[in-house]
ZATOR-976983 format. One record per residue (C-alpha): residue number from 0; residue in three letters; y, x, z. Coordinates in nm, 2 decimals. Layout:
   num   residuo        y        x        z
   NUM       ALA        Y        X        Z
...
//
This chain:
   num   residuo        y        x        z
     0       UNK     0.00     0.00     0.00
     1       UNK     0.34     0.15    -0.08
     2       UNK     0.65     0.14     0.10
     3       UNK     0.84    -0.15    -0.12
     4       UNK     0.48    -0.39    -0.04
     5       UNK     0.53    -0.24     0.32
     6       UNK     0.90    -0.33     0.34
     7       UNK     0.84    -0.67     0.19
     8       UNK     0.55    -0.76     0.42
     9       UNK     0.75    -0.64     0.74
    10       UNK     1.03    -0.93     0.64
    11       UNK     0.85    -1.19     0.57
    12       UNK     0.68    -1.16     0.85
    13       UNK     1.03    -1.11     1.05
    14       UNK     1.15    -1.45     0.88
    15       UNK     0.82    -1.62     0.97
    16       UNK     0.76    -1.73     0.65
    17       UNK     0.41    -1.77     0.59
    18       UNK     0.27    -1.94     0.96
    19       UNK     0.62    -2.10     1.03
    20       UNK     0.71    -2.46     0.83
    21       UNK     0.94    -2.33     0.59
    22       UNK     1.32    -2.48     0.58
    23       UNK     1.35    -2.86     0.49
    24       UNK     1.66    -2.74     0.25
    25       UNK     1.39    -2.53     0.03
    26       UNK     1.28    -2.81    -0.16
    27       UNK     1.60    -2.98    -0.21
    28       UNK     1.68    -2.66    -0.37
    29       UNK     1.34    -2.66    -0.58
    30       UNK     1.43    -3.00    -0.71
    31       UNK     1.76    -2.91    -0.82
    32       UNK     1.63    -2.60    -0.96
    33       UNK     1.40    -2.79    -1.23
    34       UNK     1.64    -3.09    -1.26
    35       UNK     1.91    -2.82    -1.37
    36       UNK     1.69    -2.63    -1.62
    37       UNK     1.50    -2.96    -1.72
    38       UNK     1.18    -2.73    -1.64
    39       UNK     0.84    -2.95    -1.55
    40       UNK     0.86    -2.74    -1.22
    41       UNK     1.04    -2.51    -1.01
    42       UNK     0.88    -2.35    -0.73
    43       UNK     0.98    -2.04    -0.40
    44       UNK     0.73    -1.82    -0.43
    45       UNK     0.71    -1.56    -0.14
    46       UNK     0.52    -1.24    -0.27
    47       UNK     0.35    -1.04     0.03
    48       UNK     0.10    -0.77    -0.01
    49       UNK    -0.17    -0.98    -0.01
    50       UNK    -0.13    -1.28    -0.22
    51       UNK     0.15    -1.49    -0.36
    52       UNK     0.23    -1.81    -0.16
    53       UNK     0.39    -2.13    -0.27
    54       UNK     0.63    -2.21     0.02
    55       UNK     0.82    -2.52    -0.22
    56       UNK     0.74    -2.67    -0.50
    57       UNK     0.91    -2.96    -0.67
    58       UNK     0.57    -3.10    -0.78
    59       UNK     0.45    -3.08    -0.40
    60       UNK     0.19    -2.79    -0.52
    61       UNK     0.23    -2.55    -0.22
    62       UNK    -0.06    -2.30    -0.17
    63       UNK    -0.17    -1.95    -0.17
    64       UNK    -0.24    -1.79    -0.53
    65       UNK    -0.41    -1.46    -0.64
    66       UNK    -0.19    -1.18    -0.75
    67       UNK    -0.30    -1.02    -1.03
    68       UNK    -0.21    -1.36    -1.22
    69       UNK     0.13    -1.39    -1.05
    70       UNK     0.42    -1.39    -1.28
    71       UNK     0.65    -1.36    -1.01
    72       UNK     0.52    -1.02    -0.87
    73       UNK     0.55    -0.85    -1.20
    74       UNK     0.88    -0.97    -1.16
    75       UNK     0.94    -0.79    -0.85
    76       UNK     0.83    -0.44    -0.97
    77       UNK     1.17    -0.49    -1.22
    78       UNK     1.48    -0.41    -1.09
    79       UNK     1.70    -0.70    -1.25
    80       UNK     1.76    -1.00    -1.00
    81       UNK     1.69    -1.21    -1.31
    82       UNK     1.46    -1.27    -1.53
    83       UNK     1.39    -1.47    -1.82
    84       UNK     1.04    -1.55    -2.06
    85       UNK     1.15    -1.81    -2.38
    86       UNK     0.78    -1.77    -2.47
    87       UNK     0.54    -1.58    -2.21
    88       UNK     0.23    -1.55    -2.46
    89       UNK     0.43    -1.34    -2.65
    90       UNK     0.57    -1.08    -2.37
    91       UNK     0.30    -0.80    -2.32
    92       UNK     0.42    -0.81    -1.93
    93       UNK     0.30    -1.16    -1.86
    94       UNK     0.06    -1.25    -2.17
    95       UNK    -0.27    -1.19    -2.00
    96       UNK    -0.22    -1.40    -1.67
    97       UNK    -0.41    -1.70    -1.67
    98       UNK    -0.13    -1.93    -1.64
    99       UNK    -0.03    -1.80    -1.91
   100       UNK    -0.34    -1.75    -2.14
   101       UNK    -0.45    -2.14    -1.94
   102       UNK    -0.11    -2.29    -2.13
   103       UNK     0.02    -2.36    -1.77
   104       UNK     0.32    -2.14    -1.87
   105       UNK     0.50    -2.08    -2.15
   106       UNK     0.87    -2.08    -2.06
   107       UNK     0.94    -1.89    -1.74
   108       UNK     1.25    -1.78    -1.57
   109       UNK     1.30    -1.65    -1.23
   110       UNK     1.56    -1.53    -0.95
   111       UNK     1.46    -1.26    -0.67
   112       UNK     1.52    -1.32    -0.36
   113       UNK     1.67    -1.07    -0.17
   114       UNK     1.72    -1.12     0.19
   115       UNK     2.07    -0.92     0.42
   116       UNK     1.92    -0.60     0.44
   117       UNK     1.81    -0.56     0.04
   118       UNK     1.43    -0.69     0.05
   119       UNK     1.31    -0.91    -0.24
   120       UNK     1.03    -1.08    -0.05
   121       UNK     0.96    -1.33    -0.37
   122       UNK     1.15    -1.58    -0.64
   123       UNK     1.29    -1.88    -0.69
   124       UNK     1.12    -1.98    -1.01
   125       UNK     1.09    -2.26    -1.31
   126       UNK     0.83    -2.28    -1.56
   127       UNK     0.67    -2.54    -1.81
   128       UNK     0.40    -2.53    -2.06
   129       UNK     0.62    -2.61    -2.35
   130       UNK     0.91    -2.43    -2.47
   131       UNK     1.22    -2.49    -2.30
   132       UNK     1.59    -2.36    -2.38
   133       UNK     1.75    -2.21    -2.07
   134       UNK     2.12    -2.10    -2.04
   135       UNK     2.28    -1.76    -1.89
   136       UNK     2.45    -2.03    -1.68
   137       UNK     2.14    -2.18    -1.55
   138       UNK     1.97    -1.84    -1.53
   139       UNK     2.31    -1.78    -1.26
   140       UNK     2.34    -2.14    -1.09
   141       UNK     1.89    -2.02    -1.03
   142       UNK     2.02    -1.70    -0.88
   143       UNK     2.32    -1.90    -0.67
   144       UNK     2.03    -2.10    -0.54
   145       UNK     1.76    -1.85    -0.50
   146       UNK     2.10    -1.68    -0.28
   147       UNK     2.11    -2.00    -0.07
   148       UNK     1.68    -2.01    -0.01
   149       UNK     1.71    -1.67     0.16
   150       UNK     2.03    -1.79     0.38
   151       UNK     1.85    -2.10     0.46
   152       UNK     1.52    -1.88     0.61
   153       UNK     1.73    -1.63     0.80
   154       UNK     1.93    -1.91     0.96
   155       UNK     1.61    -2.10     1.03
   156       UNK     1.50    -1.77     1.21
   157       UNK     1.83    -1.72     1.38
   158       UNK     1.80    -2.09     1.51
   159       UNK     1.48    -2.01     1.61
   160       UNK     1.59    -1.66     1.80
   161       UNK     1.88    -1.83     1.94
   162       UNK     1.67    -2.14     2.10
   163       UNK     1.42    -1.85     2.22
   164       UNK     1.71    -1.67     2.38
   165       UNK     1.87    -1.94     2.52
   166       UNK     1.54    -2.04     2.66
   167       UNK     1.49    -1.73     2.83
   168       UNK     1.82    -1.71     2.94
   169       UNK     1.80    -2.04     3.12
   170       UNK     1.46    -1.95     3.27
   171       UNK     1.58    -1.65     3.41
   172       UNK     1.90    -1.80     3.54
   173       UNK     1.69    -2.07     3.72
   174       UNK     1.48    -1.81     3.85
   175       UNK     1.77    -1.56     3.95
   176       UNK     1.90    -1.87     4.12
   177       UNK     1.52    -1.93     4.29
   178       UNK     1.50    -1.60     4.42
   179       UNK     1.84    -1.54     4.53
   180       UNK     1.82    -1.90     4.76
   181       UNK     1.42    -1.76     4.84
   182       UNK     1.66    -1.41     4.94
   183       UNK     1.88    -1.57     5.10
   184       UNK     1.64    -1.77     5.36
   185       UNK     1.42    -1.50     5.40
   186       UNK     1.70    -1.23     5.50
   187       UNK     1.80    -1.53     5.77
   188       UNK     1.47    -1.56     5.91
   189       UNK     1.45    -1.19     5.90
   190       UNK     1.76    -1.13     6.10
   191       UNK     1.72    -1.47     6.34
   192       UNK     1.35    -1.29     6.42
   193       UNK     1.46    -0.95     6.47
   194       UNK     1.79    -1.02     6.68
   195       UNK     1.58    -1.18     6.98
   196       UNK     1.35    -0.85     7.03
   197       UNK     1.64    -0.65     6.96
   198       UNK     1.90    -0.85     7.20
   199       UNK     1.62    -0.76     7.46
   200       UNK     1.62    -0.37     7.40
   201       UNK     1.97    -0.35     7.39
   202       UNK     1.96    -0.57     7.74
   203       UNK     1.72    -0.36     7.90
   204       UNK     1.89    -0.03     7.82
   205       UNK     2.20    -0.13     7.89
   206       UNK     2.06    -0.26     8.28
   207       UNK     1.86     0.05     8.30
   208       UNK     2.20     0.27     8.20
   209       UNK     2.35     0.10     8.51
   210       UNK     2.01     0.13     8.74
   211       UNK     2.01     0.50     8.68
   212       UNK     2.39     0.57     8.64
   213       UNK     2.51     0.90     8.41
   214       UNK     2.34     1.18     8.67
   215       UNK     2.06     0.97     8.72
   216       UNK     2.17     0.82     9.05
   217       UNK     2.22     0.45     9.08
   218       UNK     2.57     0.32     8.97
   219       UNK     2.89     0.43     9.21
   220       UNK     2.60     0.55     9.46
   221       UNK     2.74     0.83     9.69
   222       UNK     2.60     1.19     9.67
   223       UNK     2.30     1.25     9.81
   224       UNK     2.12     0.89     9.79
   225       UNK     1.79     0.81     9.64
   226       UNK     1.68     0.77     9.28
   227       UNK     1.71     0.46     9.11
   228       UNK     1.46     0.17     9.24
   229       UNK     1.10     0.29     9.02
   230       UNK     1.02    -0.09     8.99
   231       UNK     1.31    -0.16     8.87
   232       UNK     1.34     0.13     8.60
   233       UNK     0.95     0.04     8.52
   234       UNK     1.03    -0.35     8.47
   235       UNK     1.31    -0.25     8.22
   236       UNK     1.12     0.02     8.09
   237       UNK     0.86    -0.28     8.03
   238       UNK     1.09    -0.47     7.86
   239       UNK     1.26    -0.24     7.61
   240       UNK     0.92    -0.10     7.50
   241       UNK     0.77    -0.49     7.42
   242       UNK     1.09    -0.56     7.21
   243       UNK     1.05    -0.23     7.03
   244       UNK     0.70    -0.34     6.95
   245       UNK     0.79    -0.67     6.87
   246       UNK     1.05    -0.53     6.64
   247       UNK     0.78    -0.32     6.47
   248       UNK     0.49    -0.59     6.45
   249       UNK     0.80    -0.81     6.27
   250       UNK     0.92    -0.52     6.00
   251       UNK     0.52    -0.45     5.94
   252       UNK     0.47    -0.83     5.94
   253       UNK     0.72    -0.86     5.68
   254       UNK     0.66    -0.55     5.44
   255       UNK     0.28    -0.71     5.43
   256       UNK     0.45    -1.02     5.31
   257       UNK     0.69    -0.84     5.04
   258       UNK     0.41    -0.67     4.92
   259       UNK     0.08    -0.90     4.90
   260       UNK     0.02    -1.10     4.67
   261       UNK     0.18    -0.89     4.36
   262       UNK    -0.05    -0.66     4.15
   263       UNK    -0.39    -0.78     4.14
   264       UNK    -0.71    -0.53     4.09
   265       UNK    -0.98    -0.86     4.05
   266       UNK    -1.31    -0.74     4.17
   267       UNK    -1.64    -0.96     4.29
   268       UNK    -1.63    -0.94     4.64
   269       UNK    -1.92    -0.90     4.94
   270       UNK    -1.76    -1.13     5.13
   271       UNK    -2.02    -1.12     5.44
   272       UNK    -1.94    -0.72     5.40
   273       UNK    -1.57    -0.76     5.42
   274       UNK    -1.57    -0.98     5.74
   275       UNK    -1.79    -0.73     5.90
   276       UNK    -1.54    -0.48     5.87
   277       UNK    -1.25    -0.72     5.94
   278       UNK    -1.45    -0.77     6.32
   279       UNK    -1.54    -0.44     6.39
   280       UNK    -1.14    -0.36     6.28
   281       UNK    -1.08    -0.66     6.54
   282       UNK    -1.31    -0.55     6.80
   283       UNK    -1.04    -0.49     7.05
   284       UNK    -0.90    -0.79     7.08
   285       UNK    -1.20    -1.04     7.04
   286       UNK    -1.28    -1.00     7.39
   287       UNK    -1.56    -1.30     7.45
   288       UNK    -1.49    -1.49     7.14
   289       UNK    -1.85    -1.57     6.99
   290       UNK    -1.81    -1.55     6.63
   291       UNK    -2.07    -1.74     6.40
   292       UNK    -2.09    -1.61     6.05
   293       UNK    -2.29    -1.79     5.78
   294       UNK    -2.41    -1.65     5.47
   295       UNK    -2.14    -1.64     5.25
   296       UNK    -2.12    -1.65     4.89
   297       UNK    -1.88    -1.40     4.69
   298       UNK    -1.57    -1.46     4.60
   299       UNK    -1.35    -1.30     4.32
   300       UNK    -1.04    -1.14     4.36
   301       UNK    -0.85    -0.84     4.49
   302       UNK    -1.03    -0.65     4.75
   303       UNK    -0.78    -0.56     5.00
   304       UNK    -0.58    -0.88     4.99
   305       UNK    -0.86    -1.09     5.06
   306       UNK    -0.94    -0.88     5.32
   307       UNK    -0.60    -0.89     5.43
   308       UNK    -0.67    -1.30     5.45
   309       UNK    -0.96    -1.28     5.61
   310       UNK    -0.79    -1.04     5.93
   311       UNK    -0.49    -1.28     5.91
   312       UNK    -0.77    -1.58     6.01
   313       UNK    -0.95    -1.41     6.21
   314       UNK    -0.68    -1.27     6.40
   315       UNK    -0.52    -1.58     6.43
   316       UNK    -0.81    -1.73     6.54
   317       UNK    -0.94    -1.52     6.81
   318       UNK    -0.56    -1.60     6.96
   319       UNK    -0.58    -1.95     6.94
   320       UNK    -0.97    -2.03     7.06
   321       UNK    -1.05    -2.22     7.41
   322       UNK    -1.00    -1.96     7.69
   323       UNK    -1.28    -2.06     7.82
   324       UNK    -1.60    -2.05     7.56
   325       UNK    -1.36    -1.91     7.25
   326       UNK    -1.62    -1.98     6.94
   327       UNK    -1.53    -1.87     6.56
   328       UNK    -1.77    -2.00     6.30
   329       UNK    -1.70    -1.88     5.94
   330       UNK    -1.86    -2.05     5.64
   331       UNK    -1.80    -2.08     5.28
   332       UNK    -1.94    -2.22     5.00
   333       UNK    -1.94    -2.25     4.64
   334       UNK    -1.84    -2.59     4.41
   335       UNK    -1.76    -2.61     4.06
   336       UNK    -1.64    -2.28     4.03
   337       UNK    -1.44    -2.24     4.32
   338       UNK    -1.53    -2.09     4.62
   339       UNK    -1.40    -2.21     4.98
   340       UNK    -1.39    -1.97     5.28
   341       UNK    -1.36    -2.14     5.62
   342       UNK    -1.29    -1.98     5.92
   343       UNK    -1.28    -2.25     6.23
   344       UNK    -1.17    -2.19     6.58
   345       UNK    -1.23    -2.41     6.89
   346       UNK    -0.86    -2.39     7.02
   347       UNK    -0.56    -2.66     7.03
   348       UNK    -0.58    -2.72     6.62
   349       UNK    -0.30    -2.79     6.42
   350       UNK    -0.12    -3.14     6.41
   351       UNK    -0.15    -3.35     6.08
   352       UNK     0.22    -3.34     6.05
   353       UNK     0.25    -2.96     6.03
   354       UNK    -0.06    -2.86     5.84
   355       UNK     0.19    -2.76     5.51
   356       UNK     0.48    -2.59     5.71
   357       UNK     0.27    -2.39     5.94
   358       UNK     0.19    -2.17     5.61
   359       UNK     0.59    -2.11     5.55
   360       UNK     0.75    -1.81     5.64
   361       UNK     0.83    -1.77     6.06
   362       UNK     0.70    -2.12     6.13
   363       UNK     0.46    -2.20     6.39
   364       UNK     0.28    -2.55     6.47
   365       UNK     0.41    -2.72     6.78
   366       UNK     0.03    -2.72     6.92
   367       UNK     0.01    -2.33     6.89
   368       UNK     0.39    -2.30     7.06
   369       UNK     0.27    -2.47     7.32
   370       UNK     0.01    -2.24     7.42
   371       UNK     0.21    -1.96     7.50
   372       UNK     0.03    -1.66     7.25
   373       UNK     0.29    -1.49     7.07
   374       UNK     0.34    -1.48     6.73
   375       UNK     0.56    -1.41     6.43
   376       UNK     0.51    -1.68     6.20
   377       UNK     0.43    -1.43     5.90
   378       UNK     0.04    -1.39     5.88
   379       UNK    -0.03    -1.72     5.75
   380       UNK     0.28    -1.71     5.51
   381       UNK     0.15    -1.43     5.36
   382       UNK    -0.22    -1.57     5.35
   383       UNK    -0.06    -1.84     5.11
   384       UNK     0.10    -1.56     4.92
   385       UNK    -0.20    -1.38     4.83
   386       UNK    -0.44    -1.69     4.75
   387       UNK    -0.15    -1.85     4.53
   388       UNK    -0.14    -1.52     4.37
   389       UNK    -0.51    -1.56     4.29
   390       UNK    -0.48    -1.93     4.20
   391       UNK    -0.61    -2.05     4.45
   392       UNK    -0.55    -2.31     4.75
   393       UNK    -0.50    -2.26     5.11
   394       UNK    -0.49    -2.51     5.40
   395       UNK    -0.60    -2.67     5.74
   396       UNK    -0.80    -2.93     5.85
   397       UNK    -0.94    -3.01     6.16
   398       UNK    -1.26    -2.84     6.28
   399       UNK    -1.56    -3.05     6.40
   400       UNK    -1.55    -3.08     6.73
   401       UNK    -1.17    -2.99     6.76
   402       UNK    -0.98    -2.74     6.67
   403       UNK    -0.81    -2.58     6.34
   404       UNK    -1.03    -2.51     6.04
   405       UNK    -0.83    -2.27     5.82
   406       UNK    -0.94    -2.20     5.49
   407       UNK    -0.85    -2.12     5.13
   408       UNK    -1.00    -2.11     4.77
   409       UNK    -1.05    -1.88     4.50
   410       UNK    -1.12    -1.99     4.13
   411       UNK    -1.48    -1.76     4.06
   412       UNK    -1.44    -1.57     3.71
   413       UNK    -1.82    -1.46     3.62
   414       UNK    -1.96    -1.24     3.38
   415       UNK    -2.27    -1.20     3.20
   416       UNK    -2.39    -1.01     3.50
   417       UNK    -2.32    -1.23     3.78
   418       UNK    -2.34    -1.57     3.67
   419       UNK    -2.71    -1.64     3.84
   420       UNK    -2.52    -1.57     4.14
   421       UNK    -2.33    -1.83     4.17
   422       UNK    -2.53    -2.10     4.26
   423       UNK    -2.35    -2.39     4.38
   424       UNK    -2.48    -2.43     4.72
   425       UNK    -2.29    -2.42     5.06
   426       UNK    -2.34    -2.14     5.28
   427       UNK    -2.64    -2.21     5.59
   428       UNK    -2.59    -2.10     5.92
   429       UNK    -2.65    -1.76     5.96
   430       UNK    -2.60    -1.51     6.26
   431       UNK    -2.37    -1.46     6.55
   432       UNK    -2.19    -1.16     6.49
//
């Protein structure tokens, strides 16, 4: 292929000419062109390097035509923009195609055209099977219009740009507007959350400044007398270090939130693996809790944020379970594609009314508030994070017998390999962990 067919192809394929509907206006001008000339036809003929296609014809006879019997791409190897054959069996150039040697043709005249940056991409052309007298000035009123079929596809393309722009344009502003509002809230509940643990460092070092005065003496004390009071200094002590922390479990809290939920690496997943290594990471802190774990089926998705899930539940769980007897059972099970992982606690559960907000950012149920455990409001949040990321579904329910039953839903995406693995079975009870 050689640069002109290279060119050529390149813009037609910039104007969208051959999978696009071509211009309305294209066979107006096709109709005027053979009611002008008083040809039996006039047809736009767009030339790439593969064929010749028929985008308008005034007889309706649009298609797709070999090249080697084209009339119109031997006219695009000339340089003239027009081109005119009284009698085609008796040019050498165009005597051998078979619309010519069929009788299809005799008269022929044709007008390039040549888009804004100098490309003839095909012709505007008439022809008839008898002999028909055409005019220098027909032969330039077929150029004016073969000028005003190129103008009419690069505005049609422009339009189309333009819509596509504007489009964009609009989406983005909505979303610039989305996530400047999603900014906006999230920098408040950042700042409300971190002032309180903050206020309380600040309180506590101020006090202790004033327990221990600048030579280390309580405040205005004369020479000589004691040390500060150690309860006193280990109270406030206390107290500055828990805000700190607090302060810390918020900013870490936050960053996991920022972060989950973005680039996924989509894996299959052991998911009885990964909550063995969430409770053995969780080992600390589970105290008595008896956790029940069913066989569970696997799940697709990204490895460490469905971990990260499964320690958000689990975590929240082992807070929230009856003092007590605290009992976890985690189950999961397989339906239609989708997999449901289900981690249920024994504790206060989570009231109909504020089974949607508890997953938004630094929101916690009124049942859970009431039980005095601490908590940030950001683990669940960003549990909704990552399974929306996935396309999946997070939510709560109660859990027989009382209690919350968290859980959340991953769409499965098998492969050859896998796909007798997912049977569609729910998950039996299994061991206690």
């Amino acid at each position: 292929m050689g640069v002109a067919e290279r060119m050529r192809d390149a813009e037609i394929a910039a104007l969208d000419l051959l999978d696009g509907a071509p211009p309305e206006l294209l066979d107006h001008l096709v109709r005027a062109a053979a009611l002008m000339t008083g040809a039996k036809a006039a047809r736009i003929n767009v030339i790439s390097s593969e064929a010749q296609h028929a985008i308008a014809d005034s007889t309706g006879a649009v298609g797709r035509d070999d090249l080697e019997a084209s009339l119109c791409a031997r006219v695009l190897r000339r340089p003239q923009r027009q081109q005119l054959v009284p009698d085609a069996m008796l040019d050498p150039r165009f005597s051998d195609s078979v619309f010519v040697s069929s009788g299809a043709i005799t008269t022929y005249a044709a007008a390039q055209l040549v888009t804004r940056n100098g490309v003839s991409i095909g012709t505007l052309c008439i022809f008839d099977p008898d002999p028909v007298e055409i005019t220098q000035d027909m032969m330039d009123s077929l150029e004016q219009l073969s000028e005003a079929a190129v103008k009419a596809m690069e505005m049609r393309q422009e339009h189309a740009t333009m819509t596509r722009l504007l489009e964009s344009l609009a989406g983005g502003s909505r979303e610039l507007r989305r996530s400047n509002e999603h900014l906006a809230a999230f920098a408040g509940q950042v700042s409300h959350d971190v002032q309180g643990p903050l206020a309380a460092v600040q309180m506590s070092l101020q006090l202790l400044e004033e327990e221990l005065g600048p030579d280390g003496t309580p405040d205005g004390a004369p020479d000589g007398a004691p040390v500060a009071d150690p309860v006193a200094v280990a109270m406030l002590m206390r107290t500055a270090m828990s805000g700190a922390q607090r302060m810390r479990a918020t900013v870490a809290g936050l960053m996991d939130f920022a972060v989950l939920g973005g680039r996924l690496e989509v894996a299959r997943l052991d998911t009885g693996a990964l909550v063995t290594d969430v409770l053995q990471d969780l080992s600390a802190r589970r105290g008595r809790t008896e956790v029940v774990v069913e066989d569970l089926p696997a799940v697709h998705g990204d490895g460490v944020q469905v971990r990260a899930v499964l320690q958000n539940l689990l975590a929240n769980a082992m807070k929230y379970a009856v003092a007590e007897h605290p009992v976890i059972r985690v189950s999961g099970r397989t339906v239609a594609g989708v997999t449901r992982l289900s981690v249920a606690d024994n504790g206060p559960g989570v009231p109909e009314a504020q089974r949607h907000q508890v997953f938004d950012l630094m929101v916690r149920g009124d049942g859970v508030s009431q039980t005095g455990v601490d908590g940030l409001g950001i683990g669940l949040a960003t549990c909704r994070r990552i399974v929306e990321s996935h396309g999946g579904r997070i939510g709560v329910d109660d859990a027989p017998g009382g209690g919350a039953d968290f859980w959340f839903e991953l769409p499965d995406q098998p492969d050859q390999s896998d796909q007798s693995d997912q049977a569609d079975t729910p998950g039996t009870p299994g061991t206690v962990a």
